[in-house]
Every structure is written in C-alpha cells, then in structure tokens.
Short mmCIF file of the C-alpha atoms (twelve columns), coordinates in Angstrom:
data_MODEL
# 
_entry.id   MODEL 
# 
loop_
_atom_site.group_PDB 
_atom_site.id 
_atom_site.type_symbol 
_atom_site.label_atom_id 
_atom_site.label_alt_id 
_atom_site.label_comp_id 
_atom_site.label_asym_id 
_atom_site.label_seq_id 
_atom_site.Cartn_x 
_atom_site.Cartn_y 
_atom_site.Cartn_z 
_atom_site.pdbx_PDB_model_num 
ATOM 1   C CA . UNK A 1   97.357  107.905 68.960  1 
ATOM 2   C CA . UNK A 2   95.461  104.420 69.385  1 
ATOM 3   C CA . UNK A 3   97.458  104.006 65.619  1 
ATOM 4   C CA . UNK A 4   100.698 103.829 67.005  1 
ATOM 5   C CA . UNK A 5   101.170 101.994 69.644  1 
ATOM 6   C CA . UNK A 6   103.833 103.641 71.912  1 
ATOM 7   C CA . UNK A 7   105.067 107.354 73.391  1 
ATOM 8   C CA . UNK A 8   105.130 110.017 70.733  1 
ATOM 9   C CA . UNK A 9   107.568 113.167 72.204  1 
ATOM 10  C CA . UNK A 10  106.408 116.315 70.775  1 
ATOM 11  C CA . UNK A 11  108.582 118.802 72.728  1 
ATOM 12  C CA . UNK A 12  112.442 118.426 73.951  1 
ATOM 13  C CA . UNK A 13  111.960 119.543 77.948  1 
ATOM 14  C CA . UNK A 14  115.696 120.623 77.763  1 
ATOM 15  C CA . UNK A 15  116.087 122.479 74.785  1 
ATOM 16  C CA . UNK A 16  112.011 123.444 73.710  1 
ATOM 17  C CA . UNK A 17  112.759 121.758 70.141  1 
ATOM 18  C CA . UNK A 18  109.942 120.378 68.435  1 
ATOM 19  C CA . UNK A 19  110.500 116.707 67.901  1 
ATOM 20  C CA . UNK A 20  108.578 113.450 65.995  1 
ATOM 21  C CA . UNK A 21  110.451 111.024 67.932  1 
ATOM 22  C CA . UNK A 22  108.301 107.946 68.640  1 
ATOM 23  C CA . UNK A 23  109.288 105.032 71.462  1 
ATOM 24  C CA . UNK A 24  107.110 101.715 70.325  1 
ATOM 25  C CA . UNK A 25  105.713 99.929  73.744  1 
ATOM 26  C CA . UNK A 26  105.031 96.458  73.947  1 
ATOM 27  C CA . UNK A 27  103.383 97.032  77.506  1 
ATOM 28  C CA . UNK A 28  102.847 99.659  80.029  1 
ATOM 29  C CA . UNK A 29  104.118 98.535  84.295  1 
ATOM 30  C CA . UNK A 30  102.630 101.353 85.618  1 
ATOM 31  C CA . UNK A 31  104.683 101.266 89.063  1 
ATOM 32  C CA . UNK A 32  102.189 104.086 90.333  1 
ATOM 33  C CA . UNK A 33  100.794 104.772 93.770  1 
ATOM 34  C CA . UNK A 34  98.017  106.730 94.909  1 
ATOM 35  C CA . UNK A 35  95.842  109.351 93.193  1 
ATOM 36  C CA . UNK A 36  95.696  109.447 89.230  1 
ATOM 37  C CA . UNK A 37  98.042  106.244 89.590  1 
ATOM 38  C CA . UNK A 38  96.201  103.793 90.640  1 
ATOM 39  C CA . UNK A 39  92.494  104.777 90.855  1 
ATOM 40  C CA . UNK A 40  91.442  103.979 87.418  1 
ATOM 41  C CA . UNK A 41  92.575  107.272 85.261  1 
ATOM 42  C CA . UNK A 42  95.639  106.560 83.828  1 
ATOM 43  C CA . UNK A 43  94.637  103.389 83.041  1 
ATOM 44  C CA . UNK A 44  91.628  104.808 81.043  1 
ATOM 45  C CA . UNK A 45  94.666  106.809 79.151  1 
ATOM 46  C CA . UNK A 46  96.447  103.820 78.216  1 
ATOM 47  C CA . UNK A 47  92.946  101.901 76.935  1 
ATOM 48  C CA . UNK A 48  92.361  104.652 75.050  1 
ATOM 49  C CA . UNK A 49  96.375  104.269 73.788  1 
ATOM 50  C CA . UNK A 50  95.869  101.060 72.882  1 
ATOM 51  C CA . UNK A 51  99.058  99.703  74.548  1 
ATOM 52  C CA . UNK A 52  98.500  96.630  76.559  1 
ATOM 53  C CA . UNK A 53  99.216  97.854  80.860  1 
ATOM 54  C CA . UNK A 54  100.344 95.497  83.629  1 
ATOM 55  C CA . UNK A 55  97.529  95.023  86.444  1 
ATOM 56  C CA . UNK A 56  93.566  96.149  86.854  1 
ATOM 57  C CA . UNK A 57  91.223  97.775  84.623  1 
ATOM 58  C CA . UNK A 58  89.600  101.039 84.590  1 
ATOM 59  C CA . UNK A 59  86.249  99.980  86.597  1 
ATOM 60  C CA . UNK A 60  88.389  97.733  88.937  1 
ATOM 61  C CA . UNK A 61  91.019  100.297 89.850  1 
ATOM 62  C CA . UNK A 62  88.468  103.025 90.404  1 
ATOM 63  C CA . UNK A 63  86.049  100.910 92.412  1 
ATOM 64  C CA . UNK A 64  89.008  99.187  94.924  1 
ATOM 65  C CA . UNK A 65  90.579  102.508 95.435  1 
ATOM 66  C CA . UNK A 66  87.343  103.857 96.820  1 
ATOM 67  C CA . UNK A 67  87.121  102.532 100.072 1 
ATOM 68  C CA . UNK A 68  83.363  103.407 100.209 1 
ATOM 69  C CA . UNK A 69  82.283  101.797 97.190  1 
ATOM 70  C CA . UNK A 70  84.671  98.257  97.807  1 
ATOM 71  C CA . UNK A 71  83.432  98.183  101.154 1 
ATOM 72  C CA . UNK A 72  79.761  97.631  99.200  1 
ATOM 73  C CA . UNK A 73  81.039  95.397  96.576  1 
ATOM 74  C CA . UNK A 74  82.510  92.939  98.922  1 
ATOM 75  C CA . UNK A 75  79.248  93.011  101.330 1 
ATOM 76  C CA . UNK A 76  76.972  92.016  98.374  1 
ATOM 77  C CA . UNK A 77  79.733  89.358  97.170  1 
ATOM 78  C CA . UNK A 78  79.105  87.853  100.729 1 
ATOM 79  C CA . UNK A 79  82.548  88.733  102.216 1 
ATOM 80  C CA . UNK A 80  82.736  90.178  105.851 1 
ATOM 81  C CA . UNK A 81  83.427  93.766  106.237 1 
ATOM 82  C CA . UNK A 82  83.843  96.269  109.649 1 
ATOM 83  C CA . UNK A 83  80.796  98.262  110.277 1 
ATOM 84  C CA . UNK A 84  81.088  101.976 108.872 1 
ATOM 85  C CA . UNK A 85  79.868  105.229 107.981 1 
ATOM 86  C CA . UNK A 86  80.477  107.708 105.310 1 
ATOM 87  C CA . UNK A 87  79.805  111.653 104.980 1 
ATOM 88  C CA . UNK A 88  80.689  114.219 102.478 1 
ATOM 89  C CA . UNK A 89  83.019  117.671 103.146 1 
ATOM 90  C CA . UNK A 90  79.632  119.263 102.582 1 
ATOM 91  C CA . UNK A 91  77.583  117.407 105.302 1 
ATOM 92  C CA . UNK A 92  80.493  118.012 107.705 1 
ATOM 93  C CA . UNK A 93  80.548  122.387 106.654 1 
ATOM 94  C CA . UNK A 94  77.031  122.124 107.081 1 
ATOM 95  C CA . UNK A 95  76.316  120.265 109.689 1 
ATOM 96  C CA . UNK A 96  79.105  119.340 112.192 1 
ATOM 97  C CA . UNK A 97  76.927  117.959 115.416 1 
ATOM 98  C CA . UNK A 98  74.926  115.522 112.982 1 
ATOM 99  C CA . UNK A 99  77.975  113.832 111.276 1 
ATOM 100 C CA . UNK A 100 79.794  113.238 115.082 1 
ATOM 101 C CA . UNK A 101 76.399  111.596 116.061 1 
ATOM 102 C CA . UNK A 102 76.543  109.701 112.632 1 
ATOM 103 C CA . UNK A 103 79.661  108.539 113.444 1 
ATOM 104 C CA . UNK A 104 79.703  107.890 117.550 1 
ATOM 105 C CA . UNK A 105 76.229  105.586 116.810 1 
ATOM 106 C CA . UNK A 106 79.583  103.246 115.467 1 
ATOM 107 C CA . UNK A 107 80.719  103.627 119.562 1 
ATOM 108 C CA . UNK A 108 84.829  104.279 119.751 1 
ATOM 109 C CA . UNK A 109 87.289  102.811 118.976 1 
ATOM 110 C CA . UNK A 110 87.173  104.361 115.094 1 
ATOM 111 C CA . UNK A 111 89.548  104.706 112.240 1 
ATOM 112 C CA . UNK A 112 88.387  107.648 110.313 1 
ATOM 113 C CA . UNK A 113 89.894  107.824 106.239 1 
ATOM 114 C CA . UNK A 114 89.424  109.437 103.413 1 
ATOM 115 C CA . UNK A 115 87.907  107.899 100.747 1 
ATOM 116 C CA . UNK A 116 90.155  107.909 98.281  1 
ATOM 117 C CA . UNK A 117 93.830  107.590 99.634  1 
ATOM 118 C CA . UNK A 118 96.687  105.357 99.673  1 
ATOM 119 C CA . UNK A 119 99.490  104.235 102.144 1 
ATOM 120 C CA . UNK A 120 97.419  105.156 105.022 1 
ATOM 121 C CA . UNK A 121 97.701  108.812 104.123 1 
ATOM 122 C CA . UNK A 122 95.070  111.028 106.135 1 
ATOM 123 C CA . UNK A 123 93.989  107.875 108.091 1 
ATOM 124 C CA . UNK A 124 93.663  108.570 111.933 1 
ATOM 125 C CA . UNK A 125 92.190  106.244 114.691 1 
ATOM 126 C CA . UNK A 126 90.080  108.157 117.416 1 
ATOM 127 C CA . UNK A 127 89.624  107.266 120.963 1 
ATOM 128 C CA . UNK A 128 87.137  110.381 121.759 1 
ATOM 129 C CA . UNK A 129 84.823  113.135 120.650 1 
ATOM 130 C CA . UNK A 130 88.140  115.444 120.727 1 
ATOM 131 C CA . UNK A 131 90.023  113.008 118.229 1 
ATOM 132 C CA . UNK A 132 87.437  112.742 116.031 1 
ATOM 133 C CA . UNK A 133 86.646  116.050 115.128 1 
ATOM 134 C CA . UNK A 134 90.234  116.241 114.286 1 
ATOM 135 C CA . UNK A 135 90.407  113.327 112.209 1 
ATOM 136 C CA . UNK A 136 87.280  114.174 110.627 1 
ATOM 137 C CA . UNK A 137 89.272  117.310 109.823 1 
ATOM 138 C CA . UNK A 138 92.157  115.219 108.146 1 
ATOM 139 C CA . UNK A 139 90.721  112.821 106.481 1 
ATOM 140 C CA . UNK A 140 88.600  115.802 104.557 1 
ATOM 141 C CA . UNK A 141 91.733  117.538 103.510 1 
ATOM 142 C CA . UNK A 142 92.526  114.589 101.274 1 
ATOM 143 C CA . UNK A 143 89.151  113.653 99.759  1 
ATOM 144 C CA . UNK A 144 85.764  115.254 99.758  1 
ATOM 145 C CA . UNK A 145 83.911  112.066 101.197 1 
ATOM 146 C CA . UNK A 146 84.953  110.168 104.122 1 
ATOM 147 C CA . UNK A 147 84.117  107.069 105.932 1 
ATOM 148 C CA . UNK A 148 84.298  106.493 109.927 1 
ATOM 149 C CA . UNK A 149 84.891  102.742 110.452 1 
ATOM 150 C CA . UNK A 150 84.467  100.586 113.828 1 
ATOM 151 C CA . UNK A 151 88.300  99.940  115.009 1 
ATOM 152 C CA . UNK A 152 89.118  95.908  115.533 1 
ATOM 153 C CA . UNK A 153 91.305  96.920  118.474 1 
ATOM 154 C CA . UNK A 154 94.624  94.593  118.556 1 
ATOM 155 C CA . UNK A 155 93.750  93.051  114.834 1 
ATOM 156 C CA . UNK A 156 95.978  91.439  113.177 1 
ATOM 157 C CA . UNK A 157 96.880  92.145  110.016 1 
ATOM 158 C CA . UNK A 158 96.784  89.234  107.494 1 
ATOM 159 C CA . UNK A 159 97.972  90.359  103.527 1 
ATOM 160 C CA . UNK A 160 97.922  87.831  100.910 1 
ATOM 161 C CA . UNK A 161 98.998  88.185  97.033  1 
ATOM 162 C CA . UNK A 162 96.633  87.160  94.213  1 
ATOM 163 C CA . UNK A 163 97.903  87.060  90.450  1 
ATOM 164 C CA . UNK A 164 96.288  86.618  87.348  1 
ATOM 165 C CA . UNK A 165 93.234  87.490  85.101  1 
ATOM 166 C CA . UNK A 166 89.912  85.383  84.974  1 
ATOM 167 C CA . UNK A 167 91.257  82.415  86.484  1 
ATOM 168 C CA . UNK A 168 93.727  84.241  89.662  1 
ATOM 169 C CA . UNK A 169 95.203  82.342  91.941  1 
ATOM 170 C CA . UNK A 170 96.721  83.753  95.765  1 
ATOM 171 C CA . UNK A 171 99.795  83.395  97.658  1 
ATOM 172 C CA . UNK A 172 100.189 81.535  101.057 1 
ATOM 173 C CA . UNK A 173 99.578  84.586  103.519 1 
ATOM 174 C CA . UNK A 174 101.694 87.156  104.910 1 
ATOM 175 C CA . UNK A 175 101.418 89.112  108.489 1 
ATOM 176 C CA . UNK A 176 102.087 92.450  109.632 1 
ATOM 177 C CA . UNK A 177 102.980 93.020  112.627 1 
ATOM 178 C CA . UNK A 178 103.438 97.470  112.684 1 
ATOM 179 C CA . UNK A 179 105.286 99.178  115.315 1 
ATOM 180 C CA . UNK A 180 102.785 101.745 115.727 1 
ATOM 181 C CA . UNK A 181 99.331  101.634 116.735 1 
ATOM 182 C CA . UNK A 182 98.474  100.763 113.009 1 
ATOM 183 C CA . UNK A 183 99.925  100.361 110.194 1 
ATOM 184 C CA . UNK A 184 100.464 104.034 109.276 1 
ATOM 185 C CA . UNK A 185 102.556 105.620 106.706 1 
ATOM 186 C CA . UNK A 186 105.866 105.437 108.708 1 
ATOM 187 C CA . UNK A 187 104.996 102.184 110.119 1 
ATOM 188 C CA . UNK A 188 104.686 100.872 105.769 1 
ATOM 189 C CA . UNK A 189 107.879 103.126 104.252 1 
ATOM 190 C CA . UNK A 190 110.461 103.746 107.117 1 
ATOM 191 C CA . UNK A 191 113.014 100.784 106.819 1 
ATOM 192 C CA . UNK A 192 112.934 98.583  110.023 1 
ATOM 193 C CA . UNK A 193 109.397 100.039 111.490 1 
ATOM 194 C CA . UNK A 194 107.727 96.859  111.069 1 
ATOM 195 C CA . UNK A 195 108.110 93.342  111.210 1 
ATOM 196 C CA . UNK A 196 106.788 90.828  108.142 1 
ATOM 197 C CA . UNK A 197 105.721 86.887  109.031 1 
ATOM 198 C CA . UNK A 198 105.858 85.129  105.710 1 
ATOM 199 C CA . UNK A 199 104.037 83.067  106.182 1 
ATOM 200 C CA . UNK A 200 101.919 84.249  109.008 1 
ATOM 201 C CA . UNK A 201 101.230 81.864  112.051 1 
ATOM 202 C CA . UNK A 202 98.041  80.479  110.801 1 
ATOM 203 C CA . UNK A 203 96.284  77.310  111.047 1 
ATOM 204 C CA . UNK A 204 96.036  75.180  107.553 1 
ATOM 205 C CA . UNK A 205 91.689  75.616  107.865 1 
ATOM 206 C CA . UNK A 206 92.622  79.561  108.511 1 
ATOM 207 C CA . UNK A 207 95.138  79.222  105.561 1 
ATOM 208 C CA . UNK A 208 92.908  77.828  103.086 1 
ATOM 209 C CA . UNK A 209 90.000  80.173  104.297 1 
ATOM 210 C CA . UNK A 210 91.778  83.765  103.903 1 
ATOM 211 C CA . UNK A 211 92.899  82.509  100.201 1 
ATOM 212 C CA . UNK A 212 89.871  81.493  99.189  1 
ATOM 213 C CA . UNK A 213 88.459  85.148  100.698 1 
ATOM 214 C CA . UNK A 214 91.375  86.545  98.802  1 
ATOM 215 C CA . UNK A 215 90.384  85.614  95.515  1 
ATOM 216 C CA . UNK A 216 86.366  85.654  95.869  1 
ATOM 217 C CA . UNK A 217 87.332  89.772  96.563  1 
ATOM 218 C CA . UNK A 218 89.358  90.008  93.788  1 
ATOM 219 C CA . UNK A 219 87.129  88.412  91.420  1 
ATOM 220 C CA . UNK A 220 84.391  90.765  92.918  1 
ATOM 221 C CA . UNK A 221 86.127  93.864  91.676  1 
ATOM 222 C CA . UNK A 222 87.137  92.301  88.458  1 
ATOM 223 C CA . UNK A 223 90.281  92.880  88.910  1 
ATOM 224 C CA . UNK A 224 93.063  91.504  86.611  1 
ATOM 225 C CA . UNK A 225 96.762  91.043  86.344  1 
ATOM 226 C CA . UNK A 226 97.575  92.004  90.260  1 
ATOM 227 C CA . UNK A 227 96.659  93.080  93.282  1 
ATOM 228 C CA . UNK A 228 96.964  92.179  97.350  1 
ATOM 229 C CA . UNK A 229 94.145  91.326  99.384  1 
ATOM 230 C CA . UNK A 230 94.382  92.959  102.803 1 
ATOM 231 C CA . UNK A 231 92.414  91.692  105.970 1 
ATOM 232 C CA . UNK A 232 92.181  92.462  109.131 1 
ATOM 233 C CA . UNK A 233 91.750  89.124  112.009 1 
ATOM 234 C CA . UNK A 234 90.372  89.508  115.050 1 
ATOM 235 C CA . UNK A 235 92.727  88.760  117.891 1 
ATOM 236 C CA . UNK A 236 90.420  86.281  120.046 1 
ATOM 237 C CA . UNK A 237 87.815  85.126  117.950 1 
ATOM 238 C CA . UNK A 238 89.648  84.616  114.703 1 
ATOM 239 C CA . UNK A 239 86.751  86.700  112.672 1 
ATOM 240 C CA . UNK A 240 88.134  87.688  109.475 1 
ATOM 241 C CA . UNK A 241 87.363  90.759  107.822 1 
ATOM 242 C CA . UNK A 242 88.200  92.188  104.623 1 
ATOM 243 C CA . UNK A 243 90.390  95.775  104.839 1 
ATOM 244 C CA . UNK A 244 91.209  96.941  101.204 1 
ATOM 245 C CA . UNK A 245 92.449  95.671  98.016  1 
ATOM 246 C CA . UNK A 246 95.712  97.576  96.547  1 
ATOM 247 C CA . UNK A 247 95.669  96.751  92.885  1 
ATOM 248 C CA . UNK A 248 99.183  98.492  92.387  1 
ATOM 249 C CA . UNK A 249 101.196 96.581  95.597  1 
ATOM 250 C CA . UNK A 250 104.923 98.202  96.037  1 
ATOM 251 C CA . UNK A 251 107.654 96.641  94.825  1 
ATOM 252 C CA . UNK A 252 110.254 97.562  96.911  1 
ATOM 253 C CA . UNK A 253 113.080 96.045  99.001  1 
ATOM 254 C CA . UNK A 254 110.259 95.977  101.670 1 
ATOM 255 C CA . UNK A 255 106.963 95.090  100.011 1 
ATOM 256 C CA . UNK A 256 104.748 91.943  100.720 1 
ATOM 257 C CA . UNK A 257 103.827 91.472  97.145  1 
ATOM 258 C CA . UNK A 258 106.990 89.970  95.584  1 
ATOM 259 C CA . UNK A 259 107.936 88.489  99.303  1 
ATOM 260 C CA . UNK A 260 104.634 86.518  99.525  1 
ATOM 261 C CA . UNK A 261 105.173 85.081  95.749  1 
ATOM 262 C CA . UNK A 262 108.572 84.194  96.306  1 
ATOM 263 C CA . UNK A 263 107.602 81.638  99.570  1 
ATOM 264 C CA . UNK A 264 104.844 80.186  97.629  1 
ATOM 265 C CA . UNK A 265 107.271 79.268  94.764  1 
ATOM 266 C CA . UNK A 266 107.763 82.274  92.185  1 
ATOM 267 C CA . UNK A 267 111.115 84.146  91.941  1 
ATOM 268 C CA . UNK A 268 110.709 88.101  91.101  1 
ATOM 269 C CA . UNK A 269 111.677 87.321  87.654  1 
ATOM 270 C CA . UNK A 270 109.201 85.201  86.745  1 
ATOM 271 C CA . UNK A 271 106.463 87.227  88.700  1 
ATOM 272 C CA . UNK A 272 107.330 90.001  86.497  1 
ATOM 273 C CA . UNK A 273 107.042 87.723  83.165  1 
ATOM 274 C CA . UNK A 274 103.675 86.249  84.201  1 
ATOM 275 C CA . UNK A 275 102.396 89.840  84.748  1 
ATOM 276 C CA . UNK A 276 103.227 91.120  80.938  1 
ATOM 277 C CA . UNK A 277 101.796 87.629  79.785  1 
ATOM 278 C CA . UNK A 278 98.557  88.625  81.812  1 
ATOM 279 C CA . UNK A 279 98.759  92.247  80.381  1 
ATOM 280 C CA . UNK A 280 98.905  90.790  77.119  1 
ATOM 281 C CA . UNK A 281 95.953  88.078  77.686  1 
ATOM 282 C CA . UNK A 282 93.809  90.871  78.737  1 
ATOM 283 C CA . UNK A 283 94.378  93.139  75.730  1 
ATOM 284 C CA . UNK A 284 93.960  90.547  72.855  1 
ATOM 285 C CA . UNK A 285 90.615  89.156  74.817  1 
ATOM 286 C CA . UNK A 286 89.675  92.643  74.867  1 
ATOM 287 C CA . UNK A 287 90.584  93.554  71.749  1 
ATOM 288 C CA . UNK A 288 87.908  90.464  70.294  1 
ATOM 289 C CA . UNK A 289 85.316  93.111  71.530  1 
ATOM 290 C CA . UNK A 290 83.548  94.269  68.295  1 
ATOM 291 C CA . UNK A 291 83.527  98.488  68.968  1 
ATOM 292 C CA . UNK A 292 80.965  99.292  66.423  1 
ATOM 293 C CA . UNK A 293 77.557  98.475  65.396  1 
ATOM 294 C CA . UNK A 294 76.170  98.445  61.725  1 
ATOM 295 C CA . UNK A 295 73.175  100.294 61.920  1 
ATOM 296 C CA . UNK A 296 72.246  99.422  58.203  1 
ATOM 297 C CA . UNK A 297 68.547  98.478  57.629  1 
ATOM 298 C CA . UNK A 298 67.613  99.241  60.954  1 
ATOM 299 C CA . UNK A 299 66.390  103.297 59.397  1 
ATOM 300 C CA . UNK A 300 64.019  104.127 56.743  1 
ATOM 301 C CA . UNK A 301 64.209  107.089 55.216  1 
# 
C-alpha cells in the first residue's frame, strides 16, 4: 500500500491469526542475490511500495543482470567487451549442429553461461566439441537463452567498487586471483579458495584507466546507489575488457565490495550510511516526477 509506507502482516505464520500489524520502513537494503533479487523485480515491488531501496533501479538491475543485453549496452557506450554469441533453449531443441557451429566460429577456448545467473552458477569453460555440448546443456538448465563467449585464457581478474547516484565515484581496484580455473562458485564462497590483492598490482596509467572504465559502465546502465565493476585483463597485452556488473555485491567476511572501500578511505559504517543517503536522494528526485497528466481542454465533446 504505496499509502503506508512500510510491511503490513496480514497472517501470523505460527499461529494462522489474522493480524493488522504494520512495521513503518525508512528504507529497504535488499541484501539479495541472484534471481528475483537482484534482476530488477523486487525492486519494481518496492517502487511500487513507495519505500525508498538501497542500490539500482528497476531498468538498471534487469539490464546488468542480463549478460546478453549489458554486453550490448557497454559496446555502444564504447567500452571493450569479449567476442560472443547467444542462442535460445529453443534454437538448441531444434537445431543442435547449427548452434555448435554458431558457437565454434568463436574458435575454443569458450566460457559458455546462462544468461541470467549469478555467482558463476551454470557457467562452464569448454576446451572441445565434447565440453561444449555439455555446457551448452548446463547453462540451459538455468536460463532459456545463453551466450558462448571467447575465453581470455590466463586473464586476470581486476574488480573495482563504484558508489553513488548521478555523480558515482569508484574505488582503487581489487584483484582476484581464484584457485580454480576461474572464478567459479567454490572458488567465490568456500573460505580460503581464493586469494584477494587490494589493491591489485597495477600501474598508476592502468589505475586511473580501469576507474574511469568503471564508472563510464556504470553510468551506462544507469545504475544508482551500488554496484562492482568486474573486468577481465589480458595477461600479456594488458587489454582490458569489461566482464559484468553486480549491482547487489556480497557483503560478507569475504567480499571485495566493503574491502575495496575500506583501502580507498571508507570504513563499513560509513559505506552503509552513504548508501541509505543515496537511497534516499534517489527517491525524493524521483518522487519530483509529476505521475499524471491533466487532460482538460485537450477533448471536445
């Protein structure tokens, strides 16, 4: 109820007593990963709420969680991206021999993910025809549209944090260096898998270049409040490519976000305060927006 601005309980879980309890909210931190979490819906639930949310938009959320779509986005902003191909659940049922073509014109090494996934889930990197009919077959499990992307064999893996709304501004980097082949799921959650450079051995040029990157991508998504800018470096020639942007980064013991913020001069406290003062800088600009139209004198009867 846009009216009151909070959580209105209708139903004990415990006890299945109809309640009227209201909770006011000054803001939603919607610590969320993955579908429905961070891909844009529940943050069309709390716009339609009316409670001012931590982090991106509707639009932004949506758009950066589809790797497809971001991938386009940041080529038309200018910003380099690995060459890739995409194909539907439907093209692969259909038509198995023309999507491996599709995807071997790429040449192997290839990373092969779902579009719409987090933490690396359903992401597998194929050597061969025999790996990437199976990772075809995984990635398709998770989402009904895929993309096969040209592997950057040895990258390295450069993440920096960017914070704010119309006017962001990003972190010194951070590197990853994974214990696996990539930076899987196990490699990102299991406690001593992987190492963290903060900041990462970069040159001052490469420093300045990878934030500046960092916030052009951001601002291309229209993001707001928070999210970290993920990039993949090339190993010999320094090329720099943009990997994904995660517009709810963890928050854990382990996670880059709050680690990156804290070596280029914010404690966690004060990340967290600028965040709600962001939330709430977004929702009173928004909420200038006139959402109605008089439509007198424009009709004759």
């Amino acid at each position: 109820d846009p009216d009151f601005k909070g959580l209105i309980i209708l139903k004990d879980s415990e006890n299945g007593k109809v309640l009227s309890k209201r909770i006011e909210l000054d803001a939603i931190f919607p610590v969320l990963h993955g579908t429905y979490g961070e891909d844009g819906t529940i943050q069309g639930l709390f716009e339609m709420s009316g409670i001012p949310y931590v982090g991106c938009g509707v639009a932004s959320s949506a758009f950066a969680m589809d790797k497809i779509i971001s991938k386009r986005i940041f080529a038309a902003a200018g910003i380099s991206v690995v060459p890739d191909v995409f194909f539907t659940r439907r093209d692969w049922n259909e038509d198995r021999e023309s999507v491996i073509k599709k995807c071997e014109s790429l040449g192997y090494n290839l990373f092969v993910k779902p579009a719409n996934t987090g933490s690396s889930v359903g992401i597998t990197k194929a050597h061969d025809r025999a790996e990437l009919e199976k990772a075809i077959d995984t990635a398709l499990e998770y989402d009904f549209c895929a993309q096969a992307e040209v592997s950057v064999d040895s990258a390295r893996e450069i993440e920096v944090a960017v914070l704010g709304n119309d006017r962001p501004k990003a972190s010194i980097p951070g590197e990853i260096v994974p214990c696996n082949e990539f930076y899987d799921y196990a490699a990102k959650y299991e406690a001593g898998k992987t190492e963290t450079l903060i900041p990462a051995r970069l040159s001052e040029e490469e420093i300045a270049k990878i934030r500046e990157m960092a916030v052009k991508a951001y601002s291309a998504l229209s993001c707001s409040g928070l999210s970290r800018v993920d990039f993949l470096m090339h190993p010999e020639t320094g090329a720099l490519y943009i990997n994904e942007i995660n517009t709810l980064p963890g928050f854990t013991s382990i996670s880059m976000y709050p680690k990156l913020w804290e070596a280029t001069g914010i404690k966690y406290g004060d990340l967290l305060e600028q965040m709600l003062e962001f939330a709430a800088a977004k929702y009173e600009e928004k909420h200038k927006n006139s959402t109605s139209f008089n439509t007198s004198g424009w009709f004759k009867e």
